[in-house]
Every structure is written in structure tokens, then in C-alpha cells.
N, C-alpha and C positions, 0 to 999 in steps of 0.2 A: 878396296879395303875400307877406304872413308866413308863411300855410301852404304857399307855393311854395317858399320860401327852408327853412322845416325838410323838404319834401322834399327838398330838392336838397340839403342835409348831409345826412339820414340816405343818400342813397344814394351823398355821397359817403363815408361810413362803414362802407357797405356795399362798396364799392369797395376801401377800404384794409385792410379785415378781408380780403378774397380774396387781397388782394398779399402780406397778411400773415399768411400762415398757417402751423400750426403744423409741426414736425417730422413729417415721414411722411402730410405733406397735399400735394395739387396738386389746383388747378382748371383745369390742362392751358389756360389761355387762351393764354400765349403760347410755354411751355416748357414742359418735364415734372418741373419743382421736383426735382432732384437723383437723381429716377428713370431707371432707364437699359437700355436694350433689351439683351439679352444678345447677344453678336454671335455666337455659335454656332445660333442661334435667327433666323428673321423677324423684321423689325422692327417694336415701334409706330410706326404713321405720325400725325404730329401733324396735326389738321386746320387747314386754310392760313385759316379765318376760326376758330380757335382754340374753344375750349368740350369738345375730347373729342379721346381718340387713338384707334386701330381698326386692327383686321386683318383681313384678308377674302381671297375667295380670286381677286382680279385681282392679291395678291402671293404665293400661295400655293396647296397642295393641300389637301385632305383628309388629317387625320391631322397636318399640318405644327403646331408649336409655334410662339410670340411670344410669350417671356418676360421682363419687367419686372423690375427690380431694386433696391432703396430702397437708400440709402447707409447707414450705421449706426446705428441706434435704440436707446434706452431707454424705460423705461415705468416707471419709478418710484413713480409712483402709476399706482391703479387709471386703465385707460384706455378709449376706447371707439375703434373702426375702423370707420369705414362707407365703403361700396362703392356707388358709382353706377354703374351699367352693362346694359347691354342687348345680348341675344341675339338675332339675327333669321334667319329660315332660310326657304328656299321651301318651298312646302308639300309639295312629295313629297323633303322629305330631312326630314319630321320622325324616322321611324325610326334613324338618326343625326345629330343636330344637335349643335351646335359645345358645347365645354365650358369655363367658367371656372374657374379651379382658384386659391385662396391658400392661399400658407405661409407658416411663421415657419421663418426659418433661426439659429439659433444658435450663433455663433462657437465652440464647441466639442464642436460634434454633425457627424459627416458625411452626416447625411442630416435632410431639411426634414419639417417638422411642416403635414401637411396639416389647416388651421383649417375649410375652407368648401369647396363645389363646387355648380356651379348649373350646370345644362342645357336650362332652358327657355325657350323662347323667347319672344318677349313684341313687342307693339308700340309700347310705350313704356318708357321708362328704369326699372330697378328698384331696390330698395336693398337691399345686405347688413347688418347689426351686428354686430357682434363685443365682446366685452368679454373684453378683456384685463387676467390680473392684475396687479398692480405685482408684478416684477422687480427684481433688481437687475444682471442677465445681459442684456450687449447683444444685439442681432437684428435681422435685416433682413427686409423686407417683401416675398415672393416673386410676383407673378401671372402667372400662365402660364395662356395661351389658344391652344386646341386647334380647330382649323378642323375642322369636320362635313364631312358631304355636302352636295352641289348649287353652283350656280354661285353663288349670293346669297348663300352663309352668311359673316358679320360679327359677330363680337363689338366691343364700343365700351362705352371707359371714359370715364363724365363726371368723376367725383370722386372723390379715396382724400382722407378726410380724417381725423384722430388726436385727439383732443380729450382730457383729463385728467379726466374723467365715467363717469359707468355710463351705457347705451345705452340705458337705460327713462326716461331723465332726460329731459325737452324741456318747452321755454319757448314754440316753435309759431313762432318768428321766422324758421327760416331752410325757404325752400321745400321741402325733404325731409321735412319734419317730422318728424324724429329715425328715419325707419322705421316712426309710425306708419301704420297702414292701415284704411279704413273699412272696416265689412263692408257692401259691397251690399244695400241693401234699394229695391224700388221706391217706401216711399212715404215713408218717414225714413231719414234719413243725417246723419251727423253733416260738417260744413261748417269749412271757415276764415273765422273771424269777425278785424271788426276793419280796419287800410289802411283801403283803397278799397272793400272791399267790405260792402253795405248790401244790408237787409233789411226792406223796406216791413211785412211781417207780424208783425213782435215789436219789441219797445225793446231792444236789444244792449249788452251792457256794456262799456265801456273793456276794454281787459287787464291783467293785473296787474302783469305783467311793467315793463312800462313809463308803468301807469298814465295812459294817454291813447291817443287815435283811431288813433294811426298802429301800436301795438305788436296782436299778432295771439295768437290763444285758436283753441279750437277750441269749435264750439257743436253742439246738436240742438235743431231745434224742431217742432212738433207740427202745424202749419199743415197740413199734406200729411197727416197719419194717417187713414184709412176703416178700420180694422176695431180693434175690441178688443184691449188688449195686443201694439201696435205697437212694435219691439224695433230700436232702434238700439247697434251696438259699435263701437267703438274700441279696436283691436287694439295691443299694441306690439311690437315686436322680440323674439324668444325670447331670454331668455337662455341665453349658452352658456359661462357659470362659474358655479361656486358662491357663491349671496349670501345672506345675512340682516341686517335688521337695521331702519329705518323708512321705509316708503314715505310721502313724503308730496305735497300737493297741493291748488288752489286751484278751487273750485269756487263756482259762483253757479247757484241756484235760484229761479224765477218762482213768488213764493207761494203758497198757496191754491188750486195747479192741483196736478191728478190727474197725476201723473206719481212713476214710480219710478226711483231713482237706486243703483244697485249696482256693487261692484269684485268682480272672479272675476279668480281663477289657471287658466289651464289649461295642461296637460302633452302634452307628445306623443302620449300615447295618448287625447286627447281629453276626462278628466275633468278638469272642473268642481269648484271649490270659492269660496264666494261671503267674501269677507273683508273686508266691507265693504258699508254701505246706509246710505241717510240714515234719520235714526230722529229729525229735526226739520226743518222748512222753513227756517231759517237769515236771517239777516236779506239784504237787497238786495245789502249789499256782498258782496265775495269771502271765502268762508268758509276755512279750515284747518282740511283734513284729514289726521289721519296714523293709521295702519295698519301692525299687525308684519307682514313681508312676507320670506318664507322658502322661498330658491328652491333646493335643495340640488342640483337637476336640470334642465335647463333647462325652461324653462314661459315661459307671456305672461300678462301681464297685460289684462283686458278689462275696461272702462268700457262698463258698460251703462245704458241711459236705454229703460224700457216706459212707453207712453203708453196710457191708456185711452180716449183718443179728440182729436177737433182741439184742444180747449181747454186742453191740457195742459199750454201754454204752454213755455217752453226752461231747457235745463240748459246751461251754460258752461265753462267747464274749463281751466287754465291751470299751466303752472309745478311742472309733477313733477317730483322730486327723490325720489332715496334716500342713505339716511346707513347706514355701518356698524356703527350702536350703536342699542339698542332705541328705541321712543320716550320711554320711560322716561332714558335715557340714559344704557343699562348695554350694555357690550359686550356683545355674543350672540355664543355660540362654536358654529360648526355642530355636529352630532353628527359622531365619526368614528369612518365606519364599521370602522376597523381594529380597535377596542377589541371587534370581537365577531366576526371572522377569524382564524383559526390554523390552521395546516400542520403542528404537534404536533412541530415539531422539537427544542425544548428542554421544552416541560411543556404542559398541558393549555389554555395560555393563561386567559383567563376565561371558560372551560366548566368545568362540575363536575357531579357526579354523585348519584343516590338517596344519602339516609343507610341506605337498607338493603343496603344493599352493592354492592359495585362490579362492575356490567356492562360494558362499556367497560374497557380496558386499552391503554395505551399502549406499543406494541411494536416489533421492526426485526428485521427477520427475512433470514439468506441467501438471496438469489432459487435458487430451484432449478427443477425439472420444472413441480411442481405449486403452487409459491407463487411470487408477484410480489414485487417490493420493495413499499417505498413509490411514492405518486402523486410528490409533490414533487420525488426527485433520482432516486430507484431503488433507494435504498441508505441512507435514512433511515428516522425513526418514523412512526408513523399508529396508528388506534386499531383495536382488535380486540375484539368482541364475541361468545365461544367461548361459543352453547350446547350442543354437544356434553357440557359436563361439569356442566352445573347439575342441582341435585338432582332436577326436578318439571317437568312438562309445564307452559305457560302462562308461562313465566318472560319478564321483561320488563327490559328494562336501560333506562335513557332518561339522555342525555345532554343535561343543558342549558347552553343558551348566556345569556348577558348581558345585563341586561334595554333593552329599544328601545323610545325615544320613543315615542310615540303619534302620530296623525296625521299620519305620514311613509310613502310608498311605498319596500319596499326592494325588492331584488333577491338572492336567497339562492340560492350558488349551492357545489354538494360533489361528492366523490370519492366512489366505494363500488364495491365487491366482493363479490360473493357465491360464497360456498364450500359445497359439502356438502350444501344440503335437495335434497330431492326437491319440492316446491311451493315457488315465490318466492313468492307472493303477501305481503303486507303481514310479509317479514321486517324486512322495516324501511321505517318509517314518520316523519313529518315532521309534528309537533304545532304547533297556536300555541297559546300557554300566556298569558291573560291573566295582568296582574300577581297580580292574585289567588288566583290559579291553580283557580279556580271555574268557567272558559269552556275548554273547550279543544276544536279545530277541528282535525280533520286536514286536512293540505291536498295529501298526495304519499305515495305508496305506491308497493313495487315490486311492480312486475306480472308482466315476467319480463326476462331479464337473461342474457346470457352469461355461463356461469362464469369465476370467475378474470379479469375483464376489468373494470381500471379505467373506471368508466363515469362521465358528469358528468350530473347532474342541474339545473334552475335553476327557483326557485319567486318569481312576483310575490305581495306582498301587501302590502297596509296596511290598517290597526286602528285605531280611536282614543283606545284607551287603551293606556298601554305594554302591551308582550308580550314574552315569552320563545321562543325557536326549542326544538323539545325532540326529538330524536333519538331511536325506538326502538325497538332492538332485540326480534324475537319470536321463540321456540320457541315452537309450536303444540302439539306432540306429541312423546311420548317419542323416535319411531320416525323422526323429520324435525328435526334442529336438524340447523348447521353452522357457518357464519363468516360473519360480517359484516366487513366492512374500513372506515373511513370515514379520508376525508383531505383537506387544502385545503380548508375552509370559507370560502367569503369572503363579506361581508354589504357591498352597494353601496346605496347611495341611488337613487329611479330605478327604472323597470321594466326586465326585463331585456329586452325588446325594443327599450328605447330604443337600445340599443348599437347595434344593426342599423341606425339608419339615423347614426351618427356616422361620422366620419372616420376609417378603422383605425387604429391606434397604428402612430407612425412606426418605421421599423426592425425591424417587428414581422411573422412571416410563419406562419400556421395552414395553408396550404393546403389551406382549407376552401373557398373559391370558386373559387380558379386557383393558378399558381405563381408571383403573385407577380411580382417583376420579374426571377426568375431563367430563366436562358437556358442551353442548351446545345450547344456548340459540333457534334454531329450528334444526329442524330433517327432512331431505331429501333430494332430490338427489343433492342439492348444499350443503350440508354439508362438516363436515372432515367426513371418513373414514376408515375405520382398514383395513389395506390390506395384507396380503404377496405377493412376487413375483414381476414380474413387473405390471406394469399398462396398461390397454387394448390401449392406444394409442402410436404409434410407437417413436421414438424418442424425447420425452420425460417421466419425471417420471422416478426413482431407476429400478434395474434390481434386488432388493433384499434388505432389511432391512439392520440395521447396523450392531444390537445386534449380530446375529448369520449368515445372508447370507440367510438363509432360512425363517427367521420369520415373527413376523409385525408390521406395523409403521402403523405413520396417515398420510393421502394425500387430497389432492381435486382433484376431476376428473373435468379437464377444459372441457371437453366434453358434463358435464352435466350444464355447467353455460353458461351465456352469460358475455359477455367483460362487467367489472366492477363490476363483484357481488362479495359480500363477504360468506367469512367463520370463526365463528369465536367459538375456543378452548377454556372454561375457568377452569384453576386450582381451584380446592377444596380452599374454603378459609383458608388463613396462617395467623397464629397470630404474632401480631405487637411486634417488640421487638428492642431493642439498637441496635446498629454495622452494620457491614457491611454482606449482603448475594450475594451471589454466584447462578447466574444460569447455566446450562450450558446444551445444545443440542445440535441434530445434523440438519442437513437441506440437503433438495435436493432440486436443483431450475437449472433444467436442459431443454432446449426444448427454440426454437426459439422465443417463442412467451409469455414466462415465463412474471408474472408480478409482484406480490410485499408481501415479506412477512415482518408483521411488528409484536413486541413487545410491549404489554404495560400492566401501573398497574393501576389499579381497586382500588381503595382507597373505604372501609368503608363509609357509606355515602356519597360519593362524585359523582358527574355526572362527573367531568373530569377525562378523562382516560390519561397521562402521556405520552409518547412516551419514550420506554427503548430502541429499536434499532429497523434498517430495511434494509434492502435489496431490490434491486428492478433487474429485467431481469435474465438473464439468469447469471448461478456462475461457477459452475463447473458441471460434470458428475458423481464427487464423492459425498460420503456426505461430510460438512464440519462441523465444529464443531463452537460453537458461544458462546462465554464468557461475560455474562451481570453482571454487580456488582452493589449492587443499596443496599440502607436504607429507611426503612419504618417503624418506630413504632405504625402503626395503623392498624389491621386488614384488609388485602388485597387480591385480586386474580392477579392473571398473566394470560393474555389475549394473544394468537396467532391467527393475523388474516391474512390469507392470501386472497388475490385477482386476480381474471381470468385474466391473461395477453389478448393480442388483437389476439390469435389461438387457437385451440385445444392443442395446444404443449406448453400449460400452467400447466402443473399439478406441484403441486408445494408439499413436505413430510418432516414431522419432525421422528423422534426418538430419545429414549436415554434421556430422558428429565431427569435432576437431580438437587433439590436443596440445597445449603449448606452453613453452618454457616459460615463466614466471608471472607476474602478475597480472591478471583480472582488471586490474584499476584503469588501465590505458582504453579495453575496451568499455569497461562501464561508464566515462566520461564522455564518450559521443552519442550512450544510450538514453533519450527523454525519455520519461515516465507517462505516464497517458491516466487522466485521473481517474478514481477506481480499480486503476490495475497498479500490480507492483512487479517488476522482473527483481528478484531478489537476489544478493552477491551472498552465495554460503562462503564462509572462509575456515576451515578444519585445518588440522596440524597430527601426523599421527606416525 
């Protein structure tokens, strides 16, 4: 009767914890906790014996939205977001199946921050994590669910729950288990021990948690292992912010049995690093463990347990926790990767050069015929490495960068230009320079290169003892030097393929995959256009996009218009909000006969369109960059209209299109002016 009586309190505590959950939680039992369907959108329909909401298509099409709305949030401290929900599809529409999509919308941004997006379908409930950083900037919690093909397809939300935790954290009490996940093995797997459930093959330990029968752990035992170094994991939730500082956790090992017990990071691209192994058997009780755990990029952590055969008896496991201070109990400050980035617009940043003299030159030059601007604006500094004038065949310039951690993956990524050789081969070159500068590794060379064409390069690597990046320039031969150009360095943590599979940056538009959410009001041959490369007409139009040198931008081919027509781009509509926004692009508006690209804003019901800025004739050969600052709190689009100058040698291209929350000012202080040109700050109010 007693152990009935503490069941029936803890589940009525389990009960009052559900009723009572925190801000930016529902467990959809009877209501949707202050969440609310957007009524321009499909409804969530709540299920009538409670547990989950869903959309499906007996209320909708293919294609049709149903999006979720949280009332106003904070996150003050570090916080964690997990997602209960399940995709279901019939099997001939797996080729398009339904998508779930979450944002964070920020009361002073017009457009939502896409966090997470899941498309696969499943037949049973699955879990997102999120780790969100403590803010101080309010925001609401957006989910929007996108109906697939076929008659069955259903998305269904069990749980949005918000907790003041990191997402790697769990105690193993509550049936999601924080998003940990077993890896499949047929003959060990790791179990929830603990309740109700028993295990005739091993003695199981209380939990620590609660320190008695009824609180839950998770365990692996050996009972089931047939073959030598038998490998059970326990996965946890990727991390998707930057953390450092002690992981820690409670562990119980069955003595004197053949069993290994190890912790591993692993990263999106699959490597493996082990940060942690038992290096004693520990007594019976629950031992403490803690381990520096440093995740600058997102990674999981893996709880491995190898069994060298049945007798190997079990490993337990309970009660992880990370804290943002070492174990030592010293704050850890991540590396930032800024302190070894520079766009060379005021000085060399923390690069510097041989003491035998200086190859490399920091310069800004008028874009003409045959020279580009700068990468950065068009009309700023970058570095310039002239062997054209060095005394002696062989000369070598090398630019180095700032020394970097060890044991960290980064991502190095640059601008460059080539001028004047007759052979590119290794005129320039990319070193990793141990600290010592006794190891060095090239890791990128150029092979061959359009002239005069900003091009971007991006190199993966990690080392484990610091290194330096080292830039440099080569003349081979008397009879073969020319120009190197180098600009926009940036050094990210992370491979740089992990970008690929994140969430693009909101407000942010390369049209390197499509165009984005921008539309045009008709469609043909006098339209805009996605293009790479140059443009089929000679002397005017890019020789190459901005993004990367290779990619693609939008253009008008003046070839296909006559003098006067237009073309006009319009952004995804942006929600109206306080303060001041930020636009900012690139433009090309080269060729004799160029005529007029202009700026404006589309205001929500309104027939007048604004004038935000313009340009008219021919600018420069480079791209340039163009800074608009404007206020609008009413639902709006941004419009690009360009017009066929009075030649074919009209073609006129934007890239690079990027929108952002408040002021212009922070960007236009690292932009130099270059004389005879002006990049102008419009600043509108409307």
C-alpha cells in the first residue's frame, strides 16, 4: 500500500509539472498554452482526446501552410527548446513530403530567423533540441508546417517545451530523454533502467537522481553480447550554439568485468575525438565524472560502453549536466575567430609580414578598364603583392595571420585576384605554419584563375598544436611575375561544409541555389535573370558574381530590351516593425550605354512606391556595394528596378542582397571612400 501511495504522488507530480509548465511550453492536453494559429494560414486542429495538434490534408493541399504563434518570450538565461513531433507520408509521396519549419522572430527584425527544419518522415514521434542563448531581446516562437504530396500527409505536434538548461543536460526522468538516442545494435543497446522496469540478468542500481527505485538512469549490459568488442552509444542532441566549459556526470561500473567505458565528440562531418575513458573501476556507488567539453561548432556527444564479451557485466549512467566555467572553476572564453579576419579596410588588422621586407602592400585603387576595386565595397583597401618590380627571379612575399589554438577545426576562407603571369600555378599559395615554425604544410594553391576576377577560396583544417595561416605570394621567373590581390579573410570555427547543411542567414540572399523569395511581377526575355559568369555582350556586365567569382547574381540582358523598358525584382514581403533597417547590396553598372538602377519601398496597401536610392550611367567595372537605411512599421516589399540604358552595353546586376536590424552607421565606419567615388548612406523614414 505505501509503494502505491508514492506512486500515486509522484504521478500526481507528474501531472502538476505538465499543468505547470514553463513559458513557451504546451503539452497540447487540453489547450495550446497561449500558442495560436495564424488565421491567414490553416489551422492547428487540437486533438478532441488531447496529447497533440496536427494538420493534414482532409483540411488542406499540398503546398498549403499552418502556422503556430507563441505569445512573447525571453530567454535570459541559457535556455534549451525541444520539439516533439512527427511526420507521416504515404509511400509514393516520399519524393515531396510535408516539412516542419521553426523560427525565432524578433520584435525588431522584419523577417524570422529560420532555427531548425525537418522533412522526414517517421513512424513514431521524434525530438528536435535547440539551445538557445540567453538574450536580453524579446521573441516569439514561429512553427510553420508545410503539407507534402498525397492524400495522408500529416504533420503532428506532441510537445514544444522551453526549459532554462543546455540541451546535452538530462536526468532520464522524463520519457523524451532530453533527445537522447540509442544507436541500434542487435546484441547491446543501451536501456532505461529504474520505475517499473527490471532486469532478471544484472543487480541495477537505484538512480541518482532521486536516489531510489522509482527515479530512472539509463544503463548497457552485457548479457546479449556474442562477438568480441561489442559497442554500445548513447547519442545526445547536436549542439546548435557555441559552448565550452564542464561537462559533467554520474556513472556506476560493475567491477572486475571486461568492459570499456568512453566519452567522444563528434561533429557533422563525422570525426571522432575521445575526451574521456574510465582509467579505474570506481567503487559500487555512483561515481563523478567531469570533462572540459568544448563545442565551438555544433557536435554530440557519445557515451560509449565496448564489451569484450557476456561477462562484462553493466555501465549506468545518470544526471549530465554542463556548467560554463572549466572544471577547474575558471571561466573559458571561446576563441574568437574575428581576432584573425580582416578586410584590410583600416590597417593590416593582426597579419604581418617577413622582417625581410615587405611583399604584401596594402592599397585602394580607381576601378578602371583593367583593375577592380576592392572585394569588400569596390572602392576600398585590399592587399597587393607587385612582382613585377622585385629585384630577382624566386621572390617570395608571405603574409602571416595570428596564431590559432590547436586542436580546433576551422574554416579559412579569402578573396584573391590574379594579374599579369602567363602561368598561375602556385602564385599564391596557403601555408600552415606550426607555432614553431619548423612544420609547414601547404594546403591550397592556385591552379588557374580568371584574370582580374575576384575569386573566393575556402580551406578545412585542424592541427593539434597552434598554427599560423601564412599567405604567399610567388614569382617563378624574371619573364612571368604580376599581381596578386588578396581581401576579406575570415577564419570561422567548424568546417566549412558544415554551413551547407545550416539554416541560410535570415534576410540574407547569394543567389547561389535560386532566387530566394524574390518574385517578379512578368516573366521573359526582358526580365531580371540568374546568371553566372560573364554576360553574352562584350564590354559590359560582371566577369563573375561577387559571392564567390564563380557563381550567380541577377542581371538584365540590355540586348533583350529596348531603350526604356523596365525590369523590376520584388522582395518577399517584410513585417513592419520600430527602428531603423539596414539594406545593403552589391551592383554592377558597367558598359557605355548603362542606364538606371533604382530603389524603392512598396508600402502595404499603398499605390506609392517611395524612392530609397539610384543610380544612373555607367559606375564602375567593379561591383560596388550600396548602403540604404530606411524605417517602416507597416508591412512592405523592397523593389529593384532597373532600366535599358540608350546601347546594348546596358546590362545592368545586383548580388549579395542582405537585410538588417538597425543602423547602417556600424557598417559605414569600416567603409573608406576612394576619391572620385562616393558609396552614399540614403537614410528615409516612412
Amino acid at each position: 500500500m505505501l509503494l502505491r501511495g508514492v506512486l500515486l504522488a509522484l504521478q500526481a507530480l507528474q501531472l502538476a509539472g505538465a499543468l505547470d509548465l514553463p513559458a513557451g511550453s504546451c503539452a497540447f492536453e487540453e489547450s495550446t498554452c497561449g500558442f495560436d494559429s495564424v488565421v491567414a494560414f490553416l489551422p492547428w486542429i487540437l486533438n478532441e482526446e488531447g496529447h497533440y495538434i496536427y494538420v493534414d490534408t482532409s483540411f488542406g493541399k499540398q503546398g498549403e501552410k499552418a502556422v503556430l504563434l507563441s505569445s512573447d518570450l525571453q530567454a535570459e538565461e541559457w535556455s534549451c527548446l525541444r520539439l516533439v513531433y512527427q511526420i507521416t507520408a504515404s509511400s509514393e509521396s516520399l519524393s515531396d513530403p510535408s516539412q516542419l519549419n521553426l523560427y525565432m522572430r524578433f520584435e525588431d527584425e522584419s523577417f524570422d530567423r529560420l532555427l531548425w527544419s525537418a522533412k522526414e518522415p517517421s513512424d513514431s514521434w521524434l525530438i528536435a533540441s535547440l539551445d538557445l542563448q540567453n538574450s536580453s531581446k524579446k521573441f516569439k516562437i514561429l512553427i510553420e508546417g508545410v503539407l507534402g504530396q498525397g492524400t495522408t500527409a500529416s504533420i503532428a505536434l506532441f510537445e514544444i517545451k522551453m526549459t532554462t538548461s543546455y540541451c546535452i543536460e538530462c536526468d532520464f526522468e522524463e520519457n523524451h530523454l532530453c533527445g537522447f538516442v540509442n544507436r541500434w545494435n542487435p546484441n547491446v543497446n543501451w536501456f532505461v533502467g529504474g520505475g517499473s522496469i527490471q532486469n532478471v540478468h544484472s543487480i541495477l542500481p537505484q538512480d541518482h537522481t532521486f536516489k531510489s527505485e522509482l527515479g530512472h538512469y539509463m544503463y548497457v549490459d552485457s548479457v546479449y553480447v556474442k562477438h568480441f568488442q561489442e559497442v554500445a552509444q548513447l547519442i545526445s542532441p547536436l549542439t546548435t550554439a557555441p559552448m565550452a566549459g564542464c561537462l559533467s556526470f554520474y556513472y556506476q561500473i560493475q567491477q572486475g568485468n571486461d568492459n570499456v567505458f568512453s566519452v567522444y565528440t563528434r561533429d557533422v562531418a563525422g570525426l571522432y575525438e575521445e575526451i574521456w575513458k574510465v582509467d579505474r573501476p570506481g567503487n559500487a556507488a555512483w561515481n563523478l565524472a567531469e570533462v572540459e567539453f568544448n563545442a565551438p561548432y555544433p557536435m554530440e556527444v557519445i557515451f560509449e560502453v565496448a564489451f569484450n564479451g557476456p561477462k562484462g557485466g553493466y555501465v549506468a549512467l545518470d544526471d549530465i549536466s554542463f556548467s560554463p566555467v572549466t572544471c577547474q572553476n575558471q571561466t573559458q572564453l571561446l576563441f574568437s575567430a574575428v581576432e584573425a579576419s580582416c578586410n584590410f579596410e583600416q590597417d593590416l588588422c593582426n597579419f604581418y609580414q617577413d622582417k625581410e621586407g615587405p611583399g604584401w602592400t596594402r592599397v585602394k585603387v580607381k576601378p578602371n578598364m583593367y583593375r577592380a576595386g576592392d572585394h569588400t565595397t569596390g572602392l576600398g583597401y585590399y592587399l597587393l603583392a607587385n612582382t613585377k618590380f622585385t629585384s630577382q627571379p624566386g621572390y617570395i612575399g608571405r603574409l602571416y595571420g595570428p596564431s590559432l589554438p590547436g586542436n580546433l577545426q576551422y574554416c579559412l576562407r579569402f578573396h584573391y585576384a590574379i594579374y599579369g603571369f602567363l602561368k598561375m600555378s602556385d602564385t599564391l599559395a596557403v601555408y600552415i605554419f606550426e607555432e614553431n615554425h619548423v612544420v609547414q604544410e601547404k594546403v591550397w594553391s592556385v591552379l588557374e584563375s580568371p584574370r582580374g576576377v575576384w575569386m573566393q577560396a575556402e580551406i578545412t583544417f585542424k592541427k593539434p598544436m597552434p598554427t599560423k595561416v601564412v599567405f604567399m605570394s610567388l614569382c617563378k621567373s624574371f619573364w612571368d611575375c604580376g599581381l596578386v590581390a588578396l581581401d576579406d579573410i575570415t577564419v570561422q570555427l567548424g568546417s566549412c561544409s558544415s554551413s551547407e547543411k545550416l539554416p541560410p542567414p535570415p534576410g540574407e540572399c547569394t543567389f547561389e541555389q535560386d532566387e530566394c523569395a524574390f518574385t517578379q511581377e512578368k516573366r521573359n526575355r526582358s526580365s531580371w535573370h540568374r546568371r553566372r559568369g560573364e554576360t553574352p555582350t562584350s564590354y559590359t556586365g560582371p566577369k563573375g558574381d561577387h559571392t564567390t567569382g564563380v557563381g550567380y547574381y541577377m542581371y538584365i540582358e540590355a540586348s533583350h530590351m529596348v531603350y526604356g523598358q523596365k525590369a523590376r525584382l520584388l522582395s518577399r514581403p517584410l513585417r513592419g516593425v520600430s527602428g531603423k533597417h539596414c539594406l545593403t547590396f552589391f551592383y554592377h553598372m558597367y558598359g557605355g550605354g548603362t542606364g538606371l538602377l533604382s530603389v524603392y519601398l512598396k508600402k502595404e496597401e499603398d499605390s506609392e512606391e517611395p524612392l530609397l536610392w539610384r543610380r544612373r550611367g555607367e559606375q564602375s567595372i567593379s561591383w560596388l556595394r550600396a548602403l540604404i537605411e530606411y524605417s517602416c512599421e507597416r508591412q512592405h516589399q523592397i523593389i529593384f528596378e532597373a532600366i535599358r540604358g540608350v546601347s546594348i552595353r546596358s546590362d545592368i546586376a545586383i548580388d549579395d542582397v542582405k537585410f538588417q536590424a538597425g543602423s547602417c552607421g556600424e557598417m559605414e565606419d569600416t567603409t573608406q571612400q576612394s576619391s572620385g567615388y562616393s558609396e552614399d548612406l540614403n537614410e528615409i523614414e516612412y
